[in-house]
C-alpha positions in Angstrom: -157.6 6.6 32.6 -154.2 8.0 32.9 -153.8 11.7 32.5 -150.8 12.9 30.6 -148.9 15.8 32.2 -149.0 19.7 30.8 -146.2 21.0 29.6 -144.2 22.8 32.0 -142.5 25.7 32.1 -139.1 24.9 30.6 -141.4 23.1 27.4 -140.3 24.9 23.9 -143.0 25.4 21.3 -141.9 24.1 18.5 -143.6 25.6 15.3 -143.8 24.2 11.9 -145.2 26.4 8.7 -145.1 24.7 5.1 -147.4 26.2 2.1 -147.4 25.4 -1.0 -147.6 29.5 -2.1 -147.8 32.3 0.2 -147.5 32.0 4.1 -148.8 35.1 5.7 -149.3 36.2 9.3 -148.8 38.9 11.4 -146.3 37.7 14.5 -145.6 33.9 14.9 -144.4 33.5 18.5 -142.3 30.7 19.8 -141.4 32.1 22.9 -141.2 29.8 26.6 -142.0 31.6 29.6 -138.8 30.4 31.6 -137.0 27.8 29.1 -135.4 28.0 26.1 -137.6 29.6 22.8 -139.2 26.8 20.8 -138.3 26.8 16.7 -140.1 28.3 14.0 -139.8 26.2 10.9 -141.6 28.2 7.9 -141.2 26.9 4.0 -143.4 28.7 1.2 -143.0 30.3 -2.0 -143.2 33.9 -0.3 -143.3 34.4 3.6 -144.9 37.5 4.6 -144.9 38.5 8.5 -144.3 41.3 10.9 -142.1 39.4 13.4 -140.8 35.8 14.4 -140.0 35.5 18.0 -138.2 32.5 19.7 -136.9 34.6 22.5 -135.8 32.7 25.9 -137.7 33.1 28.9 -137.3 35.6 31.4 -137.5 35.7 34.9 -140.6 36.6 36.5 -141.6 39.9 38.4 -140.4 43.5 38.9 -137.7 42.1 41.5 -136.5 39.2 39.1 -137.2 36.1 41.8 -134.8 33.7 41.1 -136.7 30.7 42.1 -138.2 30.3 38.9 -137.2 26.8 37.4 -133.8 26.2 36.7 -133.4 25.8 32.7 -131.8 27.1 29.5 -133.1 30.3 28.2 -131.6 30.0 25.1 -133.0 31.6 22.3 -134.8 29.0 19.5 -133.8 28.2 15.9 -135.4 30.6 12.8 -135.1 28.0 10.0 -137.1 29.7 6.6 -136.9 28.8 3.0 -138.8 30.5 0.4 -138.3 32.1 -3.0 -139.4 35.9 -1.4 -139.0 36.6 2.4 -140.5 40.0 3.7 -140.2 40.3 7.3 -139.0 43.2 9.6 -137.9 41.6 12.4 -136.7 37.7 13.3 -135.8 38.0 17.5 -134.1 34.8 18.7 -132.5 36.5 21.7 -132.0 34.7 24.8 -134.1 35.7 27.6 -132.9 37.8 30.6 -131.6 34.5 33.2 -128.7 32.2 33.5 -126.9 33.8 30.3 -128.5 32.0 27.6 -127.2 32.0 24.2 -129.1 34.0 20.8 -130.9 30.8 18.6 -129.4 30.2 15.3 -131.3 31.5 12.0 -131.0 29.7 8.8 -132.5 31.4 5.6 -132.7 30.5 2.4 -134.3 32.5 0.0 -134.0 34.3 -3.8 -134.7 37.5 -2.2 -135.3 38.2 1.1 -136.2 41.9 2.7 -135.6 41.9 6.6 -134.7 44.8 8.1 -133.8 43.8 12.0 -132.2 39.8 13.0 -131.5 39.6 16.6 -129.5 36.7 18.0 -127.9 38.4 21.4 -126.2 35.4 24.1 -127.2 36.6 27.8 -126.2 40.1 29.2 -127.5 39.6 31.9 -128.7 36.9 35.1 -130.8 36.9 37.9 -129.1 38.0 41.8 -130.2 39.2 45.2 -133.8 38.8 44.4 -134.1 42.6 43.1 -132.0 42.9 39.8 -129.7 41.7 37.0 -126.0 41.0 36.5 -123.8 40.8 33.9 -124.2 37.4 32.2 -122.0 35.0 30.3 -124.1 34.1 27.2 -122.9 34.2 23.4 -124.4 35.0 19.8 -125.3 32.2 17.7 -124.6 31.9 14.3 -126.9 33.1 11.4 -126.4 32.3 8.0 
């Protein structure tokens, strides 16, 4: 019997969300621990949340060890489409490493209420195995 390989640390979750009235949760996280963030597809009459993360991965450890796979860490798409949107916060920033770029978000709504979208490109990247230097990532678009 062949055995089918684990997804590895560059793998995006991808998430997909459709109800026919209310969707409802508390943080939906698409986040990768070294790759790019997965996407987070949600379509519903209303969509109530705290937070949707899709945030790229990050290195690993106080020092920042660069010998973590090599990979985009990109921040994933926010696509939502509803009649009524209530969430505080959609986070699609890269992760700290390589100078990713912020995912896009896409919503379409009648009335949404969101206080806080972050789509930030990469400020940073991993050097000299103890720290972070200034990056060349960029912002995606939101609409």
């Amino acid at each position: 019997m062949r055995q089918l390989a684990s997804p590895g640390a560059c793998t995006p979750r991808n998430i997909v969300f459709k109800a026919n009235n209310i969707f409802s949760a508390k943080t939906v996280d698409a986040s990768v621990p070294h790759g790019p963030g997965g996407s987070i597809t949600i379509e519903a009459k209303t969509i109530d949340a705290t937070s949707l993360n899709t945030y790229g991965g990050t290195c690993t450890g106080g020092s920042c060890s660069c010998d973590v796979p090599s990979c985009s860490n990109s921040g994933g798409a926010i696509t939502l489409k509803a009649d009524q949107i209530n969430i505080p916060t959609l986070n699609a920033n890269d992760g700290r490493g390589q100078g990713g770029s912020g995912g896009t978000i896409k919503i379409t709504a009648n009335k949404a209420n969101i206080q806080n979208i972050y789509s930030a490109g990469g400020s940073y990247y991993c050097s000299y195995d103890y720290g972070y230097d200034d990056g060349s990532g960029s912002g995606a678009a939101s609409l």
